[in-house]
C-alpha positions in Angstrom: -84.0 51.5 -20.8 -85.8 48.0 -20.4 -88.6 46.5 -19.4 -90.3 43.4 -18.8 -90.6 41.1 -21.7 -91.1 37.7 -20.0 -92.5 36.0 -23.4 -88.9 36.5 -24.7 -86.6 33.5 -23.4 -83.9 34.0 -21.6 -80.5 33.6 -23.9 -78.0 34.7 -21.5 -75.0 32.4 -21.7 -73.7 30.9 -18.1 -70.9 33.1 -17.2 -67.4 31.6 -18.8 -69.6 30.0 -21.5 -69.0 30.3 -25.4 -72.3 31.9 -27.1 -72.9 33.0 -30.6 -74.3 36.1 -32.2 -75.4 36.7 -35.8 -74.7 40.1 -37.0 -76.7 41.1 -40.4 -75.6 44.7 -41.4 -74.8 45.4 -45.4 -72.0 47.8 -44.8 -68.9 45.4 -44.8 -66.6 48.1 -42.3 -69.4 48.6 -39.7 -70.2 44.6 -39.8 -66.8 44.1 -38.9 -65.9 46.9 -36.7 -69.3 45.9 -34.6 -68.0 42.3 -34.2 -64.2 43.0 -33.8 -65.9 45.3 -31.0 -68.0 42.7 -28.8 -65.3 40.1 -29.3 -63.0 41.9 -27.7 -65.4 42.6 -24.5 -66.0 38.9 -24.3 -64.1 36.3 -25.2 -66.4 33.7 -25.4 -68.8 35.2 -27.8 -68.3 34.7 -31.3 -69.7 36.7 -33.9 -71.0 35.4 -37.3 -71.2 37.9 -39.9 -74.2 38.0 -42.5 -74.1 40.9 -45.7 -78.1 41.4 -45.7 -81.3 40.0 -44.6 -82.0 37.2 -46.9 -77.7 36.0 -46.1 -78.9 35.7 -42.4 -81.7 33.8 -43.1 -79.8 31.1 -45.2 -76.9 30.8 -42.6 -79.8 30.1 -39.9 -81.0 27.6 -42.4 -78.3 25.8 -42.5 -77.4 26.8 -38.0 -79.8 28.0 -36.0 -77.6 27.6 -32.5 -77.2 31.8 -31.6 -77.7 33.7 -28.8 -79.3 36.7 -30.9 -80.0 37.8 -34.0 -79.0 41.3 -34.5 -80.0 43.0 -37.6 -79.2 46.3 -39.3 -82.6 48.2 -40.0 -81.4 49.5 -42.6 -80.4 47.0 -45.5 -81.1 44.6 -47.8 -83.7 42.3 -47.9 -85.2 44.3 -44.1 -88.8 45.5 -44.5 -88.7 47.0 -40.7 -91.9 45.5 -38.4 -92.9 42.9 -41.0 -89.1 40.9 -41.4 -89.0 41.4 -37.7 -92.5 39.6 -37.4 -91.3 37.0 -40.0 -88.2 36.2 -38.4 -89.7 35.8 -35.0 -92.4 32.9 -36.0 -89.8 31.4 -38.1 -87.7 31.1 -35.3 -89.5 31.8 -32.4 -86.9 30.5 -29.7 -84.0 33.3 -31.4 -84.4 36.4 -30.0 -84.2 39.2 -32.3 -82.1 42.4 -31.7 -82.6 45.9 -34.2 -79.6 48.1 -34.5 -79.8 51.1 -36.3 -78.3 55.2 -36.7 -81.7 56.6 -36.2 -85.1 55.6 -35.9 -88.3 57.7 -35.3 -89.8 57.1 -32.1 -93.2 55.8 -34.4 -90.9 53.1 -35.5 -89.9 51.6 -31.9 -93.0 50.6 -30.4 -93.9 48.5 -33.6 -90.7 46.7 -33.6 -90.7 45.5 -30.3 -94.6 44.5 -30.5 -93.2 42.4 -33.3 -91.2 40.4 -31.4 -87.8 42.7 -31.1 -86.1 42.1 -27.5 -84.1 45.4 -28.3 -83.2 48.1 -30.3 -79.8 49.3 -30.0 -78.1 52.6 -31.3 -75.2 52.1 -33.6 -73.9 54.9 -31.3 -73.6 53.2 -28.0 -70.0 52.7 -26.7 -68.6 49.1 -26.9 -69.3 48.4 -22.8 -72.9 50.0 -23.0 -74.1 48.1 -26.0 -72.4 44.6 -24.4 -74.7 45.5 -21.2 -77.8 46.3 -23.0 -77.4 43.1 -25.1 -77.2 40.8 -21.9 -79.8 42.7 -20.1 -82.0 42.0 -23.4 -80.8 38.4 -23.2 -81.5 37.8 -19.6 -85.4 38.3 -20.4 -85.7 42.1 -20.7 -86.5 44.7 -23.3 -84.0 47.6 -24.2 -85.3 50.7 -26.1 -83.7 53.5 -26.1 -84.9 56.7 -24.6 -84.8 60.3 -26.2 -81.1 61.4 -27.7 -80.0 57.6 -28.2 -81.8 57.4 -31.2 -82.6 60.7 -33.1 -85.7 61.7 -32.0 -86.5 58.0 -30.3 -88.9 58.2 -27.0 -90.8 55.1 -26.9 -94.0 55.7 -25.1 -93.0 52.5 -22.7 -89.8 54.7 -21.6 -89.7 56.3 -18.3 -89.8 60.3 -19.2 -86.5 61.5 -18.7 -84.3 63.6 -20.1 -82.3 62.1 -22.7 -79.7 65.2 -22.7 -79.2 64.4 -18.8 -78.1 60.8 -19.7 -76.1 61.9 -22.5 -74.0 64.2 -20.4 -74.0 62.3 -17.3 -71.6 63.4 -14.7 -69.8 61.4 -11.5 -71.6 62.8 -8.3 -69.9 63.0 -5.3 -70.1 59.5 -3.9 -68.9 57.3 -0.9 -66.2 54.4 -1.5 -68.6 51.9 -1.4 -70.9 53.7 -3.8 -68.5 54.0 -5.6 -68.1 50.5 -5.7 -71.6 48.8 -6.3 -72.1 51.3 -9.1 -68.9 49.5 -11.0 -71.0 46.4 -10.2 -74.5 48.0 -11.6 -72.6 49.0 -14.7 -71.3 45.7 -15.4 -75.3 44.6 -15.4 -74.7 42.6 -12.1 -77.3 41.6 -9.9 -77.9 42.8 -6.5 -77.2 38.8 -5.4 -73.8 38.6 -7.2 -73.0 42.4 -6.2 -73.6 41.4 -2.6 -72.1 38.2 -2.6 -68.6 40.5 -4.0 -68.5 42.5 -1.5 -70.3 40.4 1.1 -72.8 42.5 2.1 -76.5 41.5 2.1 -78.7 42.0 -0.9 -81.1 44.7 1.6 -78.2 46.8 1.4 -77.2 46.7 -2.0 -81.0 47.5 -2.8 -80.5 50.4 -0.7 -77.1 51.7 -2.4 -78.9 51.1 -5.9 -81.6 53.2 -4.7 -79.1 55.9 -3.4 -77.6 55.9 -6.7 -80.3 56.7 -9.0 -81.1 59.6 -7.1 -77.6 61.1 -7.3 -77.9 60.3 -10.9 -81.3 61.6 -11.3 -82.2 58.6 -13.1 -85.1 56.0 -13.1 -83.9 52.8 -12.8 -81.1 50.3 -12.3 -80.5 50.1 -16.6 -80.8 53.7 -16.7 -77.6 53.9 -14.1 -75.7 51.9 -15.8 -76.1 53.4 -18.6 -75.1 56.9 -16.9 -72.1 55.4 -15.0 -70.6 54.4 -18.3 -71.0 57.8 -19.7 -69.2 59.5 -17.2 -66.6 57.0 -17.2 -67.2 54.6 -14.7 -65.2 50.9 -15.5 -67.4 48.0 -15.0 -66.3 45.2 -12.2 -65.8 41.8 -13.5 -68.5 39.9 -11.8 -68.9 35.8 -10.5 -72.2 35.0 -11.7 -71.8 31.2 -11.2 
């Protein structure tokens, strides 16, 4: 789920743009799987690889021009809330992501108080973790909710069920439902989902709000997180 994190600036490459990401993670197959991964989903992102904590920090020496910094939380050279505090006043203008297997909830809150835009589980599917990086990127916070990480509920999460996310099935829903929620889980806006279908942004409000009570869920991030687990294909999306 997100929130507001309006002291984090916004990253988010114009659409058809190239943009960078440096991936820090000391287990070689998972580093490159991971970047293989988001390559694929975007072709204009490149990912550079770094083998720990301390490699990350000489290539950004030597190139500070990325998107995001994403870093494994478990590996060498990390020391959890305090390299995530060091990071972020040595380079206050990179925006600094956490991945990880499994965190404690205790461990969440700290990270993103520290200047984390995001922590991300290592077992989000390719499209979800693409969405949550963006939506981190466009000026947001993601944290993940109960189930996503072990036994991870950040006290800023919306209570909910993480179980009902996890097993989130396809209500019954009208074409044009249908549609706007392979917008919403694309991370679309309700001005670029309305200018697709040209409908006005009142009634794409309206739809959005229809849809997270089918799904039961919170909010806009939360639906898109539950469309893509029950299958739903994201609609490529004119942001221009």
């Amino acid at each position: 789920m997100t929130s507001d994190h309006s002291s984090v600036p916004t990253n988010l490459p114009p659409v058809g743009s190239a943009w960078r990401i440096l991936l820090a993670d000391d287990h070689a197959m998972v580093r490159e799987a991971l970047s293989q991964m988001l390559e694929r989903l975007d072709e204009n992102l490149h990912v550079a690889q770094a083998r720990d904590l301390p490699d990350a920090l000489k290539i950004l020496a030597a190139d500070v021009a990325f998107s995001l910094l994403l870093l494994d939380y478990n590996m060498p050279g990390m020391a959890g809330v305090d390299s995530v505090r060091g990071v972020a006043a040595q380079y206050p203008s990179l925006p600094i992501g956490i991945i990880s297997g499994y965190l404690a909830s205790a461990e969440v809150e700290p990270l993103i108080a520290a200047g984390a835009i995001g922590v991300f589980p290592k077992t989000m599917s390719g499209p979800a973790l693409m969405m949550a990086l963006k939506l981190a990127l466009s000026g947001q916070t993601y944290v993940p909710w109960s189930g996503d990480l072990g036994q991870a509920a950040p006290s800023r999460a919306v209570p909910m069920s993480g179980a009902t996310l996890a097993t989130a099935d396809l209500p019954e829903l009208s074409a044009r439902q249908t549609e706007v929620l392979g917008y919403i889980a694309a991370g679309a806006a309700n001005k670029d989902i309305a200018r697709a279908l040209t409908l006005s942004e009142v009634t794409i409000k309206i739809h959005v709000a229809a849809l997270c009570r089918k799904f039961g869920v919170a909010n806009r991030t939360q639906l898109a997180t539950a469309a893509l687990r029950a299958g739903v294909a994201p609609h490529e999306v004119d942001r221009s």
